[in-house]
PyMOL Python script that loads the backbone (N, CA, C, O; Angstrom):
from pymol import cmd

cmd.read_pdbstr("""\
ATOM      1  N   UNK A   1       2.432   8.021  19.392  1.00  0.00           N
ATOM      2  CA  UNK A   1       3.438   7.742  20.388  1.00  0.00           C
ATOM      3  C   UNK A   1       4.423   8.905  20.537  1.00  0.00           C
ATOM      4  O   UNK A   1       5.138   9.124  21.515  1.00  0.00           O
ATOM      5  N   UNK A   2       4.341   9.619  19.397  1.00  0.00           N
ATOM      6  CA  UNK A   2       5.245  10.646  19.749  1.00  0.00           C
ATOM      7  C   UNK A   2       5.467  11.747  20.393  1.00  0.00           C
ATOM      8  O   UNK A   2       6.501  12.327  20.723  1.00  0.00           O
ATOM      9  N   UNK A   3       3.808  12.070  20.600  1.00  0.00           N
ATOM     10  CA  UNK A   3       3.076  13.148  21.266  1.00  0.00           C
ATOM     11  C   UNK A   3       3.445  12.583  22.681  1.00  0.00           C
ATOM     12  O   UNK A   3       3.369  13.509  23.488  1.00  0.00           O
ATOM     13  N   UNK A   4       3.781  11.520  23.228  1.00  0.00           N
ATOM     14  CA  UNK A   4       4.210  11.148  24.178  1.00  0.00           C
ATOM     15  C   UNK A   4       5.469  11.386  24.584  1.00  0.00           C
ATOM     16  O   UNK A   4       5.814  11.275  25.761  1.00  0.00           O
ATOM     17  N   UNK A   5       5.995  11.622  23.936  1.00  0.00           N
ATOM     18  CA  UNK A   5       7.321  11.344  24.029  1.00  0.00           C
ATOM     19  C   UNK A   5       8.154  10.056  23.677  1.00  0.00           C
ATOM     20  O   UNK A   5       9.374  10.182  23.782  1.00  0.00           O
ATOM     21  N   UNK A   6       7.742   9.024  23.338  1.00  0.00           N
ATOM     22  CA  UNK A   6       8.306   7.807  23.073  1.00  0.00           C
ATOM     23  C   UNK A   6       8.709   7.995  21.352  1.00  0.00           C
ATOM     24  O   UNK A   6       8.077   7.358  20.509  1.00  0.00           O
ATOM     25  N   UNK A   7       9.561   8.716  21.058  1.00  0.00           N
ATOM     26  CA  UNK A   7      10.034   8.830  19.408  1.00  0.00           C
ATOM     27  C   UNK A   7      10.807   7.756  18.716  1.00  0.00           C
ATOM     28  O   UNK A   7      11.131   7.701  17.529  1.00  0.00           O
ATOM     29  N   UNK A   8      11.117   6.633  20.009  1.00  0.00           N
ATOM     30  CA  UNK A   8      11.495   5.566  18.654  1.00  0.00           C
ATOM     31  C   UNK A   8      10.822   4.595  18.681  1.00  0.00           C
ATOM     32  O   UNK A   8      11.272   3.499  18.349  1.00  0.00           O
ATOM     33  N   UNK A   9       9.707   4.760  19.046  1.00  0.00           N
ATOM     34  CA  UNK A   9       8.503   3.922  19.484  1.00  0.00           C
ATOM     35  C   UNK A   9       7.591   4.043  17.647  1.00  0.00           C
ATOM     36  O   UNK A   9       7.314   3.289  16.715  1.00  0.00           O
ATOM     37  N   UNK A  10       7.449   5.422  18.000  1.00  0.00           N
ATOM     38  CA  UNK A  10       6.760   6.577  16.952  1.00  0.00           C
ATOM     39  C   UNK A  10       7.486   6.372  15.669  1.00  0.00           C
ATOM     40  O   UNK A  10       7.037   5.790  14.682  1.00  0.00           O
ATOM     41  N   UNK A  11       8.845   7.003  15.818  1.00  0.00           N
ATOM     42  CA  UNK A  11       9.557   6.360  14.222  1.00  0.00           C
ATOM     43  C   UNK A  11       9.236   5.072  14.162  1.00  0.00           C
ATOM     44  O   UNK A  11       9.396   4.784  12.976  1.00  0.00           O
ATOM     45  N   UNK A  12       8.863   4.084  14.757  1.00  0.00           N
ATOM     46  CA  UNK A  12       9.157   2.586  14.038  1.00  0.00           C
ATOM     47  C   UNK A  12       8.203   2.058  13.491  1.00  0.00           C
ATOM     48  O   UNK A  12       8.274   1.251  12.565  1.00  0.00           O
ATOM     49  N   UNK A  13       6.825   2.628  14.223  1.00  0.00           N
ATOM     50  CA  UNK A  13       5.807   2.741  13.891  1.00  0.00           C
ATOM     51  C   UNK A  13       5.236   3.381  12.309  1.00  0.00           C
ATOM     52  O   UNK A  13       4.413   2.887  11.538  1.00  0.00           O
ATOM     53  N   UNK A  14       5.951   4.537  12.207  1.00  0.00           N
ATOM     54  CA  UNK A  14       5.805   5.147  10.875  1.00  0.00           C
ATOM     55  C   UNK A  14       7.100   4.620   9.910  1.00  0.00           C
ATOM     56  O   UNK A  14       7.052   4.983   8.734  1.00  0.00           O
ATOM     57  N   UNK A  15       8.245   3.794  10.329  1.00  0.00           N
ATOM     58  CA  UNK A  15       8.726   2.770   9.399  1.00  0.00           C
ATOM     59  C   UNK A  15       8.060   1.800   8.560  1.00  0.00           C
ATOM     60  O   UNK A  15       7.980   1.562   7.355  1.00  0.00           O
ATOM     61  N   UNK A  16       7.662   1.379   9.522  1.00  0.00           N
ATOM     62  CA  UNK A  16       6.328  -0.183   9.400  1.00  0.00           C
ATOM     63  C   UNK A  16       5.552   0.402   8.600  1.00  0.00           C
ATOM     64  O   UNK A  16       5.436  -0.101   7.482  1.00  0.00           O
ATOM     65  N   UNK A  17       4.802   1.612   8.916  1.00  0.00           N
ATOM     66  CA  UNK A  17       3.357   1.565   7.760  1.00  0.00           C
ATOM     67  C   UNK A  17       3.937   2.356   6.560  1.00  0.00           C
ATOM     68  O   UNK A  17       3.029   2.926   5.955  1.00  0.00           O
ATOM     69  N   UNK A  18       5.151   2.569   6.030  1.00  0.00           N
ATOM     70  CA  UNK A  18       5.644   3.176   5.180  1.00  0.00           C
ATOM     71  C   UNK A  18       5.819   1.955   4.347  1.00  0.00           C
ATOM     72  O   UNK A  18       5.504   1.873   3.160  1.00  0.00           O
ATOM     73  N   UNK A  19       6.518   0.715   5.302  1.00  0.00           N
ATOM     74  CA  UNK A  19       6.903  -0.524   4.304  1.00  0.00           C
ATOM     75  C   UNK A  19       5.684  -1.209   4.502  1.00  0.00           C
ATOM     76  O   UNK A  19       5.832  -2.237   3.841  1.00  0.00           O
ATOM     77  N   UNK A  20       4.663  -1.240   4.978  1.00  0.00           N
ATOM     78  CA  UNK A  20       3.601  -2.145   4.389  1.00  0.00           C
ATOM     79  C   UNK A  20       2.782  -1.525   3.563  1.00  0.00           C
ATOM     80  O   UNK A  20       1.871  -2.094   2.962  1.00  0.00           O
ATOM     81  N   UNK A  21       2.996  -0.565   3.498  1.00  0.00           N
ATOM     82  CA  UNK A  21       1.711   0.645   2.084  1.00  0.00           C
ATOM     83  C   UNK A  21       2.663   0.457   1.146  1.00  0.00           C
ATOM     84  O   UNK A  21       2.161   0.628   0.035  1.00  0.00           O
ATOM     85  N   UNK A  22       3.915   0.156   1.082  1.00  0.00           N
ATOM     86  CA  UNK A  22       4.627   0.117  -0.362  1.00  0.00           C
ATOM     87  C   UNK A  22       4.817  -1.509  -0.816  1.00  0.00           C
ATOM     88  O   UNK A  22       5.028  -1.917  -1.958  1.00  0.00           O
ATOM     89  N   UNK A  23       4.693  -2.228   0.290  1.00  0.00           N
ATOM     90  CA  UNK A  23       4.634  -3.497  -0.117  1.00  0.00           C
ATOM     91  C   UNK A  23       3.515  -3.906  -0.465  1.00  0.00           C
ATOM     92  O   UNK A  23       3.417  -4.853  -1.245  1.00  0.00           O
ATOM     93  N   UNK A  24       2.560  -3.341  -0.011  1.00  0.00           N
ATOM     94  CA  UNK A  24       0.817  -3.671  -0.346  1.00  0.00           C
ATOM     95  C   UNK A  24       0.084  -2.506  -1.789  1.00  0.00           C
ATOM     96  O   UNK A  24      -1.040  -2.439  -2.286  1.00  0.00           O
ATOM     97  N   UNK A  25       1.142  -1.888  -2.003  1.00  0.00           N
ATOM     98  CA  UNK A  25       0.473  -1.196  -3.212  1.00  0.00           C
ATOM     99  C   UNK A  25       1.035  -2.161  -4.699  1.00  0.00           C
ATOM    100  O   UNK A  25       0.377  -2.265  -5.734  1.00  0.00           O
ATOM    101  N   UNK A  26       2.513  -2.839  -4.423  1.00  0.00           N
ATOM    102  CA  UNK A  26       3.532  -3.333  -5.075  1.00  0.00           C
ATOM    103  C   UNK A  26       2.838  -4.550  -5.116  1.00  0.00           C
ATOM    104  O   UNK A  26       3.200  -5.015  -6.197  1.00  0.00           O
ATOM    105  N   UNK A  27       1.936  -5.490  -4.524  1.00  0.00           N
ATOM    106  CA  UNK A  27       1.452  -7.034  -4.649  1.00  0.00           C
ATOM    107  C   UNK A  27      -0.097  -6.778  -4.697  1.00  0.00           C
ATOM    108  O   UNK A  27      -0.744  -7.813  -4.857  1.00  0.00           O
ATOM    109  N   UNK A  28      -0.705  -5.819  -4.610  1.00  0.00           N
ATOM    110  CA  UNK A  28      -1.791  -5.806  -4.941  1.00  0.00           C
ATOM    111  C   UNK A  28      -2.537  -5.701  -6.051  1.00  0.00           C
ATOM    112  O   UNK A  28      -3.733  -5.982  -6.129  1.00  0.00           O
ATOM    113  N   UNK A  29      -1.733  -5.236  -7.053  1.00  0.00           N
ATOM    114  CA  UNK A  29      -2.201  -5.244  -8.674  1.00  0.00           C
ATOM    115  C   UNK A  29      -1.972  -6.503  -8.929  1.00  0.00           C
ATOM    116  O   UNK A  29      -2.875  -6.994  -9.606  1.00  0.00           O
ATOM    117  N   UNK A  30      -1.230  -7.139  -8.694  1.00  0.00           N
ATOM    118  CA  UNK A  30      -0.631  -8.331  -9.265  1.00  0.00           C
ATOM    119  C   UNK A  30      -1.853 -10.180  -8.985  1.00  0.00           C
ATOM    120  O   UNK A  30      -2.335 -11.066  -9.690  1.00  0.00           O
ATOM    121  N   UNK A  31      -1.777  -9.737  -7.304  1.00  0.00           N
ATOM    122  CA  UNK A  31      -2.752 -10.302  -7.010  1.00  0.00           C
ATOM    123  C   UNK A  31      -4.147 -10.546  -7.634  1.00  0.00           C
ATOM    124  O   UNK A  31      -4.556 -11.636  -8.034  1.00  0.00           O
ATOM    125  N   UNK A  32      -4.741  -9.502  -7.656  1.00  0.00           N
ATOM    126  CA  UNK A  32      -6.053  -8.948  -7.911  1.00  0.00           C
ATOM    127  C   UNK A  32      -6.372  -9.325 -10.003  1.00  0.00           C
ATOM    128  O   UNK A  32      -7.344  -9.587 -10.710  1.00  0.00           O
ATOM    129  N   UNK A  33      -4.959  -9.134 -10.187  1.00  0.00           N
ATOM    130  CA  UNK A  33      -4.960  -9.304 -11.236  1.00  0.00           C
ATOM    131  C   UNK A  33      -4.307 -10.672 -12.059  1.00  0.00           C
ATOM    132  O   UNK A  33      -4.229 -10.772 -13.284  1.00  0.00           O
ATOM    133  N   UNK A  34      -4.034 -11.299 -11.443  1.00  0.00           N
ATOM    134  CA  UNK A  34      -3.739 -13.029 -11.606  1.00  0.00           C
ATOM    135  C   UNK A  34      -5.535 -13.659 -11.265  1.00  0.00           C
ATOM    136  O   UNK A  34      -6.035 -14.523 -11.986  1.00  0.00           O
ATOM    137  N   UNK A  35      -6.442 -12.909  -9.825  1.00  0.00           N
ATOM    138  CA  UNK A  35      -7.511 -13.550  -9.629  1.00  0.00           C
ATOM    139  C   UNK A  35      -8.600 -13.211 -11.199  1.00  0.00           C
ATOM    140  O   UNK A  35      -9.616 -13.813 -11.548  1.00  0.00           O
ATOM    141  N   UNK A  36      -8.043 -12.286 -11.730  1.00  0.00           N
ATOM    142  CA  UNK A  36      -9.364 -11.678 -12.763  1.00  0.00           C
ATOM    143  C   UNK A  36      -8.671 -11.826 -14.131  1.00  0.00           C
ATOM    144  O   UNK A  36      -9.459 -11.611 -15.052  1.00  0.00           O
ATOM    145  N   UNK A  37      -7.737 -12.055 -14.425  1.00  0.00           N
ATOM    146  CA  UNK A  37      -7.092 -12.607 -15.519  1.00  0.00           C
ATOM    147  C   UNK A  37      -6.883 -11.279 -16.456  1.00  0.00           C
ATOM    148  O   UNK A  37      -7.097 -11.009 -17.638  1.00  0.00           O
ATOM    149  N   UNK A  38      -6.265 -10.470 -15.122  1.00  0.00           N
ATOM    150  CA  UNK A  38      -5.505  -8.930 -16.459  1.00  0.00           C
ATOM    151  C   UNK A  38      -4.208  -9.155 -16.264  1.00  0.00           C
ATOM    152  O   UNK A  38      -3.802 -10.085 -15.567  1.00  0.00           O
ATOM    153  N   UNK A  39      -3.365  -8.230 -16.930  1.00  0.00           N
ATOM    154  CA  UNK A  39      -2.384  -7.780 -17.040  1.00  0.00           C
ATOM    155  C   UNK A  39      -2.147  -6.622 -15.190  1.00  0.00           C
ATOM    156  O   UNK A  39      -2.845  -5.653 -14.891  1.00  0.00           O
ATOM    157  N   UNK A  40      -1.015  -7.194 -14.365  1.00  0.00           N
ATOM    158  CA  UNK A  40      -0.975  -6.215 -12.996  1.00  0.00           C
ATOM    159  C   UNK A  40      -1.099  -4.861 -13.809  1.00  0.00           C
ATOM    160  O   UNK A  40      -2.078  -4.235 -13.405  1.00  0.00           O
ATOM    161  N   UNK A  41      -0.340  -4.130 -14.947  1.00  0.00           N
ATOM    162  CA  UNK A  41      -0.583  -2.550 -14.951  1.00  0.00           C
ATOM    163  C   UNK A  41      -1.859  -2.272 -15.701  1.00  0.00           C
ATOM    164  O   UNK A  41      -2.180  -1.086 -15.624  1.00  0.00           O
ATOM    165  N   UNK A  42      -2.612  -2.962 -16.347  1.00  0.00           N
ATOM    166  CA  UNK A  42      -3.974  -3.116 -16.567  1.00  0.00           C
ATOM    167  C   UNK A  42      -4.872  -2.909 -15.126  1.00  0.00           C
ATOM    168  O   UNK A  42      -5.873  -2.194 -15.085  1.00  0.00           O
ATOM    169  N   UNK A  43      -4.537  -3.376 -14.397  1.00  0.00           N
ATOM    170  CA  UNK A  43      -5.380  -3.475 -12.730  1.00  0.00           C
ATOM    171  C   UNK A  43      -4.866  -2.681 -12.156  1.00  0.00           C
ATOM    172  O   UNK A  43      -5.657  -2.002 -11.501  1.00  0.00           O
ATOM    173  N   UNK A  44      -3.225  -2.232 -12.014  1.00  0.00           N
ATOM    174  CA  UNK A  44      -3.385  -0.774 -11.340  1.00  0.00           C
ATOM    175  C   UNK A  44      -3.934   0.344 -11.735  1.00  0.00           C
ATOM    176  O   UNK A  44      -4.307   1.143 -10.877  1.00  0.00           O
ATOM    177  N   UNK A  45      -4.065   0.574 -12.833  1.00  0.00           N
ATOM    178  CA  UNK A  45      -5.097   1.940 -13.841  1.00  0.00           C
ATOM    179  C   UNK A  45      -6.108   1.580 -13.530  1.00  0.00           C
ATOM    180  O   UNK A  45      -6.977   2.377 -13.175  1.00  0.00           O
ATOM    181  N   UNK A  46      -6.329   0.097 -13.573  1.00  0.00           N
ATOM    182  CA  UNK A  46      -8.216   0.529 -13.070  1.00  0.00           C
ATOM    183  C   UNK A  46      -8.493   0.600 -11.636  1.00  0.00           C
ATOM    184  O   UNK A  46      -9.578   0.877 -11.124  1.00  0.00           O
ATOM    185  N   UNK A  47      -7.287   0.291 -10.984  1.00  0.00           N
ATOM    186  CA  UNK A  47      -7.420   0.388  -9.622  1.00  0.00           C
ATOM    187  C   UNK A  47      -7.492   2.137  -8.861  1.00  0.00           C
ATOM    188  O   UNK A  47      -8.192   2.487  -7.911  1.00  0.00           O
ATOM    189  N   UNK A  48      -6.616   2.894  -9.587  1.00  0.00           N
ATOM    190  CA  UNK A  48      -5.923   4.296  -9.549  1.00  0.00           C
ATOM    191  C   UNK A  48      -7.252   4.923 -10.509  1.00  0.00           C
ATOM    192  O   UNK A  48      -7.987   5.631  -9.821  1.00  0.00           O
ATOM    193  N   UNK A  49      -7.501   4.852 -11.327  1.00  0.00           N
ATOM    194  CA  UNK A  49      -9.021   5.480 -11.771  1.00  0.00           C
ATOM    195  C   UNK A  49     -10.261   5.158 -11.168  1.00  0.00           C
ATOM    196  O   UNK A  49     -11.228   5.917 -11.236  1.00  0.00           O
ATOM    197  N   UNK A  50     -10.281   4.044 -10.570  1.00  0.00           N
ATOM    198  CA  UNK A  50     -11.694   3.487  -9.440  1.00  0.00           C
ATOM    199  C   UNK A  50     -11.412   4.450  -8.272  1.00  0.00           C
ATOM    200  O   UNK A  50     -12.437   4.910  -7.768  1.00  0.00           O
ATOM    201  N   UNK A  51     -10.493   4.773  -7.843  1.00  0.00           N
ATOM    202  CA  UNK A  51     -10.527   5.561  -6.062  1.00  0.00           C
ATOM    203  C   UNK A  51     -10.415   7.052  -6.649  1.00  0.00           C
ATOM    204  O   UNK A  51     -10.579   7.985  -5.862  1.00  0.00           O
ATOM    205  N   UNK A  52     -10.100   7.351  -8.205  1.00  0.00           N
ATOM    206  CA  UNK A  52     -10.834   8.891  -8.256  1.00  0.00           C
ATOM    207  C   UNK A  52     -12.211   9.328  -8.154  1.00  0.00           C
ATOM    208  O   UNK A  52     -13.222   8.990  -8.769  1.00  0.00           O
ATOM    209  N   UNK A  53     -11.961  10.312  -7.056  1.00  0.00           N
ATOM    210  CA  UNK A  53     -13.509  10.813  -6.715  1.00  0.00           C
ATOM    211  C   UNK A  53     -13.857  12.021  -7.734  1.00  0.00           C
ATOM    212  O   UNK A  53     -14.957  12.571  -7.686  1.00  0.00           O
TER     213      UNK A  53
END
""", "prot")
cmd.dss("prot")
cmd.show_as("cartoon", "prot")
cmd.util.cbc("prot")
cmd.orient("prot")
């Protein structure tokens, strides 16, 4: 949107996916890890060592 010219269109846009990648990195160990019966920082290490290529 910004390449358009619409910049508070564009900032709000890159607000939003700033707070849903930090809210979705923040409930996703936890989740994942209540379904499989770890510890959340147990499941983020294996989560953060699984997406190393």
């Amino acid at each position: 949107m910004c390449l358009l010219g619409n910049f508070p269109v564009g900032l709000g846009l890159l607000i939003l996916y700033v707070v849903i990648t930090a809210i979705r990195n923040i409930l996703e160990p936890k989740i994942v890890g209540k379904q499989i019966g770890l510890h959340p920082l147990a499941t983020l290490i294996s989560m953060f060592v699984g997406s190393l290529d």
